[in-house]
Phi, psi and omega in degrees: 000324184288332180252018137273319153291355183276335180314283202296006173251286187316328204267314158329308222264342173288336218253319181264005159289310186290294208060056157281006211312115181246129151281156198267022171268316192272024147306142153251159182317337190269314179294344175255327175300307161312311186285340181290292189312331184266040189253285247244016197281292211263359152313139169298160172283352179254352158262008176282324161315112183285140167304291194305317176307305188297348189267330177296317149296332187270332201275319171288340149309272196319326180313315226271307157272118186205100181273073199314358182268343185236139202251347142311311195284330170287154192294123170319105145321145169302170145061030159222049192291341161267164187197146197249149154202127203258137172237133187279104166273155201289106191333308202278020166266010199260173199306327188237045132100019190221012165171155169303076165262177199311326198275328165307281173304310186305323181301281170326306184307295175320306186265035158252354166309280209301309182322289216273341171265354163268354184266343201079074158234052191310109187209152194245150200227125171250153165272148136266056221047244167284007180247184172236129205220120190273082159309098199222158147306129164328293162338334166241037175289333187270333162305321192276329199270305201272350111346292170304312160309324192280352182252157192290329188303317193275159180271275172198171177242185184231143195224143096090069176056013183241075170339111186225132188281171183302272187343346181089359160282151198217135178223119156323144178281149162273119178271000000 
């Protein structure tokens, strides 16, 4: 990293010498393509590594897995990058061992905030009587999910109509 920046200090420092100051609307594709490459002469193969390359693998993995009974695995609907999920908690974990009250559940929200946003997990957690009901990016069903299991409080949760257990079982919700 230190001898890319030293690349991108020499090459500045040529470019206002030359008083060659070019805007980057007047590059043509062979000239950025040139500066990239002489960026890229003396880089390791792991700072050549790109975000889009790794996204782009993790995205051909998942293709690859497509479980149609777990609805993290499946490919996003347009215009459904959210995903709501309520989680049932177990009565004898609440303050007076025999049920959730509001006051109860508001406490629990709160510290799965701070726990899953100290985690990088940004997600908004509502009470919902006894329950808790999580507003997230799809992308973070799976993090949100093996979280919620990890904690002593949970039952189970509910994802796109389907109930899913610690043990890794799915049950269709019953109306």
């Amino acid at each position: 990293m230190k001898k890319f920046g030293f690349l991108l200090i020499v090459l500045l420092a040529m470019l206002a010498a030359a008083g060659a100051a070019m805007k980057h609307k007047e590059w043509t594709d062979a000239e950025l393509q040139a500066l990239e490459t002489s960026w890229e002469a003396n880089d390791s193969e792991e700072e050549l590594d790109s975000f889009e390359r790794r996204h782009r693998l993790i995205s051909e993995m998942h293709k690859n897995k497509k479980d149609t009974d777990d609805p993290s695995s499946l490919p996003p609907l347009p215009g459904s990058d959210r995903v709501m999920m309520f989680v049932e908690m177990l009565p004898e974990h609440s303050s007076s061992g025999k049920g959730w009250s509001s006051k109860d559940t508001e406490k629990l929200t709160k510290k799965w905030r701070s726990l899953l946003i100290s985690g990088g997990v940004d997600v908004r957690l509502y009470n919902a009587d006894d329950k808790v009901l999580i507003d997230l990016e799809r992308r973070l069903l799976p993090d949100t999910k093996e979280f919620l299991f990890d904690q002593p409080e949970t039952n189970f949760l509910t994802v796109d109509s389907m109930d899913l257990y610690r043990d890794g079982t799915k049950r269709p919700v019953k109306n």
